[in-house]
C-alpha positions as CSV (number, residue, x, y, z in Angstrom):
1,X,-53.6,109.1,-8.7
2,X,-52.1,108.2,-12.0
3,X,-51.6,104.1,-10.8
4,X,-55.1,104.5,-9.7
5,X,-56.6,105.2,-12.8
6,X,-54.5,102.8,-14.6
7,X,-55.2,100.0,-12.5
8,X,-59.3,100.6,-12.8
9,X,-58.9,101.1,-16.6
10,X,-56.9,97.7,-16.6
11,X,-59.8,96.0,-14.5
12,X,-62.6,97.2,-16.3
13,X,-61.1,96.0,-19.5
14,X,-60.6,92.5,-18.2
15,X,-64.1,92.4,-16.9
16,X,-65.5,93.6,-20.8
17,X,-63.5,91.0,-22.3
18,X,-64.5,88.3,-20.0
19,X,-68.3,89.4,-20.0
20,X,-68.2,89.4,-24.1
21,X,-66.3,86.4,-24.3
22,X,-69.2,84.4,-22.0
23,X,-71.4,86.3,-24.1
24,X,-70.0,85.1,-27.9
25,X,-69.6,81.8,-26.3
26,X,-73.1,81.2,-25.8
27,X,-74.4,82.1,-28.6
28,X,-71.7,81.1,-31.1
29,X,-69.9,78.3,-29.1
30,X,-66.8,78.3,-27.9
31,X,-64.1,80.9,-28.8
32,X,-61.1,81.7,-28.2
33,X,-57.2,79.8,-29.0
34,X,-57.1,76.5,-27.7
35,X,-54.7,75.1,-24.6
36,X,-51.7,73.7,-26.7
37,X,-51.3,77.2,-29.2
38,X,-51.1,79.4,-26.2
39,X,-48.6,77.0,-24.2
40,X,-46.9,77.3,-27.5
41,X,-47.0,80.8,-27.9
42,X,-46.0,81.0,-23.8
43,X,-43.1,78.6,-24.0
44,X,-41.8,80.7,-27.3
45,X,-41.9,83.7,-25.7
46,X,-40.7,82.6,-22.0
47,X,-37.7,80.9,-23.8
48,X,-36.7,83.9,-25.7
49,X,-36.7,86.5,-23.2
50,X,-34.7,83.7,-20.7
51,X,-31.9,83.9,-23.3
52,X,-32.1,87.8,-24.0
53,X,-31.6,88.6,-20.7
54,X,-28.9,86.4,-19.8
55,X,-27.0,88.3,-23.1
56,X,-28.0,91.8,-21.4
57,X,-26.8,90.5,-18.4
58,X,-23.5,90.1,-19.9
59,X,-23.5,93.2,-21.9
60,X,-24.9,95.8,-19.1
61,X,-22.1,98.1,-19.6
62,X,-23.1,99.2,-23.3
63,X,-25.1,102.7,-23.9
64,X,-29.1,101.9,-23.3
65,X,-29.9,102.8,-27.0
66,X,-26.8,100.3,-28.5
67,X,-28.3,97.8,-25.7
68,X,-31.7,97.6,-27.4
69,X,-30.4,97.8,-30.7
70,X,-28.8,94.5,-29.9
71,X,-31.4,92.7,-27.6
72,X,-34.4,93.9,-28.9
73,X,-33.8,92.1,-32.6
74,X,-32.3,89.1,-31.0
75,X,-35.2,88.5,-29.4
76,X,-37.6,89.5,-31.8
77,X,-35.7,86.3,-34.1
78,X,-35.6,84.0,-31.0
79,X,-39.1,84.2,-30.7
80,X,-39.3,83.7,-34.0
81,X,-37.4,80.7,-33.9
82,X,-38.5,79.0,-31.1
83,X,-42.6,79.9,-32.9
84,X,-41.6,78.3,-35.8
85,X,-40.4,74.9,-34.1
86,X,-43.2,74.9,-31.7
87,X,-45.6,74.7,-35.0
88,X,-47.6,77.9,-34.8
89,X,-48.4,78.1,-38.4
90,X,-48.1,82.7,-37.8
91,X,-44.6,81.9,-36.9
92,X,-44.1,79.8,-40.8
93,X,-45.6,82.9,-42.8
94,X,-42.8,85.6,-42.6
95,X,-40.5,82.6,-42.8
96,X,-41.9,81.7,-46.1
97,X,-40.5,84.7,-47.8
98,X,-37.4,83.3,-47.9
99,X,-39.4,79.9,-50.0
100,X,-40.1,82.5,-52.2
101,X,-37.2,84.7,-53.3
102,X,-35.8,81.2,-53.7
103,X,-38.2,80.6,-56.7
104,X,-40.2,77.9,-54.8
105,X,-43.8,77.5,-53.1
């Protein structure tokens, strides 16, 4: 059925990526982000969803729709946060607008 099909799409798209990447890799080198961004980018985002759900937990009772409105954001600027002091550089850019509308660079 419908898990079926979604579960052999799912497959069969790992196994393209993982036969292009060896692919790339031997002819251009190697490719991909290295360990210490993606235990970055993990930590950021494990960190951020601990604290958003312990806030849903305590907030269960509000309407689904108001519930997202709140946790959805919060953790959209806790990743942020926790990006930005990990040193992913992705994380400083929309941050730096903020340089900007103060008249510096």
């Amino acid at each position: 059925g419908i898990l079926g099909i979604s579960a052999g799409s799912a497959v069969a798209g790992i196994i393209e990526y993982l036969l292009l990447k060896r692919r790339l890799s031997s002819r251009i080198g190697p490719i991909g982000p290295d360990r210490r961004f993606l235990a970055s980018v993990w930590a950021a985002s494990i960190g951020s969803v601990c604290i958003a759900l312990l806030v849903k937990t305590q907030i269960y009772h509000y309407h689904p729709i108001s519930l997202a409105a709140i946790i959805l954001p919060m953790y959209a600027l806790l990743y942020l946060a926790f990006a930005f002091f990990c040193g992913i550089e992705e994380a400083r850019r929309p941050l730096s607008i903020f340089g900007a509308m103060n008249g510096s660079r």
